[in-house]
C-alpha positions in Angstrom: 10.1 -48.6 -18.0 12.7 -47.0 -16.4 12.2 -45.6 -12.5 12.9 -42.4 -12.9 10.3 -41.9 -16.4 7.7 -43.4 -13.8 8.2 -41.5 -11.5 8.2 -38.5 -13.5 5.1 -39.9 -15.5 3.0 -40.1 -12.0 4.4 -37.0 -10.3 6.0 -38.7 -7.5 8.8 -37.3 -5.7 12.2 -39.3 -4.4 11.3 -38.9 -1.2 7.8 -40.6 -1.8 9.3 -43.1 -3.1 11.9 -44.0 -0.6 9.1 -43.3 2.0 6.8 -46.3 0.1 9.6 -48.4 -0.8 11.0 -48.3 2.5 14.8 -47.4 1.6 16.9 -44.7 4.1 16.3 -42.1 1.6 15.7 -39.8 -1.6 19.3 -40.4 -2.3 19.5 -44.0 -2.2 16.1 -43.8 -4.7 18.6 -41.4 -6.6 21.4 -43.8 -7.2 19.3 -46.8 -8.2 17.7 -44.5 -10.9 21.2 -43.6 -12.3 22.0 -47.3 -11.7 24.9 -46.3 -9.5 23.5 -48.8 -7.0 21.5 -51.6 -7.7 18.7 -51.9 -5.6 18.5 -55.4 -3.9 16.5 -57.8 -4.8 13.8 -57.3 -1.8 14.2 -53.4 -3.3 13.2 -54.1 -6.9 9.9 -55.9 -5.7 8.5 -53.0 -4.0 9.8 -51.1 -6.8 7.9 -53.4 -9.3 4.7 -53.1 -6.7 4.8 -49.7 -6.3 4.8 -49.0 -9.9 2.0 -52.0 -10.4 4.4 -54.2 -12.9 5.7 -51.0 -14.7 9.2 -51.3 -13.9 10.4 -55.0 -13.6 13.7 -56.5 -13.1 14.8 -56.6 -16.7 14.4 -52.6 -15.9 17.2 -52.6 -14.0 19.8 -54.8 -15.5 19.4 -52.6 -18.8 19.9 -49.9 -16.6 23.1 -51.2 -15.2 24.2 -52.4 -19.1 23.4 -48.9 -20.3 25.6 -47.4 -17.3 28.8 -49.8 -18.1 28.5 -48.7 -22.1 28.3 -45.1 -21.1 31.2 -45.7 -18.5 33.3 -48.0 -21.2 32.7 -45.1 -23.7 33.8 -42.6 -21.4 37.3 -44.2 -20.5 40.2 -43.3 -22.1 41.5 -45.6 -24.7 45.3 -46.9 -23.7 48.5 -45.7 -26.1 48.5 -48.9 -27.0 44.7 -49.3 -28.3 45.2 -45.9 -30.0 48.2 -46.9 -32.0 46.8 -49.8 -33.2 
């Protein structure tokens, strides 16, 4: 389960969450939900803690392979790769 569907799922806010987790802030919670930054390993336990097992480690690195697809998708092909 994703972060961010937890979250959502148990009405908790970012800033609860980078209260309990213990990270500088709501935004930093932010950017490892969007899998702009990965959380550190320490991170991703409390993370898994917090949510009781719910969102794991293999969370996260399908996060971060769902965010390089959508980023590969989103690049423009080369002149090269479109005349081909």
């Amino acid at each position: 389960m994703q972060l961010r569907a937890y979250r959502k799922l148990t009405g908790l806010t970012l800033d609860q969450v980078a209260e309990i987790v213990g990270v500088a802030n709501a935004s930093v919670v932010s950017r490892h939900e969007r899998g702009v930054q990965r959380p550190e390993t320490e991170t991703v336990e409390k993370y898994r803690d917090l949510t009781d097992g719910a969102v794991t480690e293999r969370d996260w690195h399908e996060l971060s392979l769902q965010v390089r697809e959508k980023s590969s998708a989103a690049e423009p092909q080369t002149k090269e790769a479109s005349s081909a």
